[in-house]
C-alpha positions in Angstrom: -76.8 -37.4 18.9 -78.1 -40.8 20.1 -80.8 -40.8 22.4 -81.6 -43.4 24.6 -85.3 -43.0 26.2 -87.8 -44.8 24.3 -91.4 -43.5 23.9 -94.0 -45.3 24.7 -96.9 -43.5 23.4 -94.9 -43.8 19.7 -94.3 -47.5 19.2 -95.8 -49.3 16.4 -97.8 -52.4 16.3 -96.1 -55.4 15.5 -95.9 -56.4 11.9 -95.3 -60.0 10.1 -92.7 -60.2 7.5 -94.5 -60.4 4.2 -94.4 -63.4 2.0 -91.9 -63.8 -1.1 -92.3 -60.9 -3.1 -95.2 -59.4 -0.7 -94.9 -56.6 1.2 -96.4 -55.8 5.1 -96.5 -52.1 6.8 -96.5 -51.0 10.4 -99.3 -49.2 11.5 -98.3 -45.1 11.5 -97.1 -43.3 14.3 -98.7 -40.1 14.8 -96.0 -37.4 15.8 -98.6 -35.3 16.3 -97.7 -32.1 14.0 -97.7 -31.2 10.0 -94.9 -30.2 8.0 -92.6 -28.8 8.4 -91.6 -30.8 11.4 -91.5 -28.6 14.2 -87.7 -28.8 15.7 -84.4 -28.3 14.3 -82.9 -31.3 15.4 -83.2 -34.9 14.4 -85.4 -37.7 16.1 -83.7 -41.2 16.4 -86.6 -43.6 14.5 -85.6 -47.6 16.1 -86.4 -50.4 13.6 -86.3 -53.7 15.6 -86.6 -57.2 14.3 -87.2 -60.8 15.0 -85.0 -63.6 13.5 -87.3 -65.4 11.0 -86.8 -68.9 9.8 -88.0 -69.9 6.0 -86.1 -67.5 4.4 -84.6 -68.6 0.8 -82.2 -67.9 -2.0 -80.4 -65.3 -0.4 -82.8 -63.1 -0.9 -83.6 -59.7 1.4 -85.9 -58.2 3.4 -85.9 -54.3 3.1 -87.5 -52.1 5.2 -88.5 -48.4 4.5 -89.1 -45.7 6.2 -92.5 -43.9 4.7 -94.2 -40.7 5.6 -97.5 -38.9 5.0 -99.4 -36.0 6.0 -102.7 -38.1 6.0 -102.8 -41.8 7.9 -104.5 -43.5 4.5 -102.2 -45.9 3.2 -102.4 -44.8 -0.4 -100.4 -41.6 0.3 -97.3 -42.5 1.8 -94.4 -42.2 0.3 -90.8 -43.2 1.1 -88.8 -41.1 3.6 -85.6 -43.4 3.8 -85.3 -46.4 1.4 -83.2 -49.1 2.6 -83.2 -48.2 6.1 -82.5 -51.7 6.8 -81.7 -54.2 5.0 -81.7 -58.0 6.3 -79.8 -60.2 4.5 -80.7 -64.0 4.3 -78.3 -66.5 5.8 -78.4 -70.0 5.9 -82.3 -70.5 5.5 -82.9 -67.1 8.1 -83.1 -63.8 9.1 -81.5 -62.6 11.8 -83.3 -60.3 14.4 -81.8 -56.6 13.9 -82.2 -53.2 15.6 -81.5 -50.0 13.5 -81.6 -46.3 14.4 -81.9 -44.1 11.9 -82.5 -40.0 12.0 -85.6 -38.7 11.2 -84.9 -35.9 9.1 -86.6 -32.3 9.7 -89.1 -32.0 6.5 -90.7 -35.4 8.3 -94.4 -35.4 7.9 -97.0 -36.0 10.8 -97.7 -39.8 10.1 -94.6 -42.3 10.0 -94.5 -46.2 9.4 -92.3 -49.1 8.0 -92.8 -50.7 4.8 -91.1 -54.4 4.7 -90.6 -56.4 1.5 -89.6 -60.2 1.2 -87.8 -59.8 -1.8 -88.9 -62.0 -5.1 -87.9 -66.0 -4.3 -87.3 -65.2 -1.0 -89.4 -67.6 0.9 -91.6 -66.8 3.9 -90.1 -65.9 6.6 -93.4 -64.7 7.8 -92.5 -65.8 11.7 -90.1 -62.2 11.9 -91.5 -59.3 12.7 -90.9 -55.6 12.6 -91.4 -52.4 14.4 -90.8 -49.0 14.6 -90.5 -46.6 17.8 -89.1 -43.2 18.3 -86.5 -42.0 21.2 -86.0 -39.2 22.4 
């Protein structure tokens, strides 16, 4: 099911693209319960991106859905690698939007990880973020 109402309350800062080789998280979104996740059904996570400029060697940026059931950095972990990947064309990025299902055993806090892949460049004029809907 595709949902189309955005929520306000559950939209991540803003993030920079990371450096060649570096990587740059959203801060987490609190959904506000533990494991397991307290519906059957699937929530539709956005990712949304700016076009970036500097990029270089056709290199990626992938971005990673983590979760945890604590908001300290240290104990995320990956919920869905590769939820996008943007490829690099012509010296770019170009700005994306993804929507990807959050699946049921999602834990309380969820953010984006984002990784300039090695040689890439710096496209660190994109950005990323992550919002739920409903």
């Amino acid at each position: 099911m595709s949902r189309a109402i955005r929520d306000t309350l559950l939209t991540s800062n803003t993030v920079v693209f990371g450096v060649n080789n570096s990587t740059t998280s959203t801060q987490a979104l609190d959904l506000g319960s533990i494991t397991p996740f307290p519906v059957t059904e699937r929530f539709t996570a956005q990712i949304v991106t700016t076009a970036a400029t500097n990029g270089a060697n056709n290199k990626n940026v992938n971005i990673t859905v983590q979760h945890s059931n604590v908001n300290i950095a240290a104990n995320f972990t990956n919920l869905i690698t590769a939820a996008l990947v943007i490829p690099e064309v012509a010296a770019g990025y170009a700005a994306s939007t993804a929507n990807v299902a959050l699946p049921p055993n999602t834990k309380q806090f969820v953010r984006l990880l984002c990784q300039t892949e090695n040689a890439g460049g710096n496209p660190n004029d994109g950005t990323a973020l992550l919002r739920l809907a409903f």
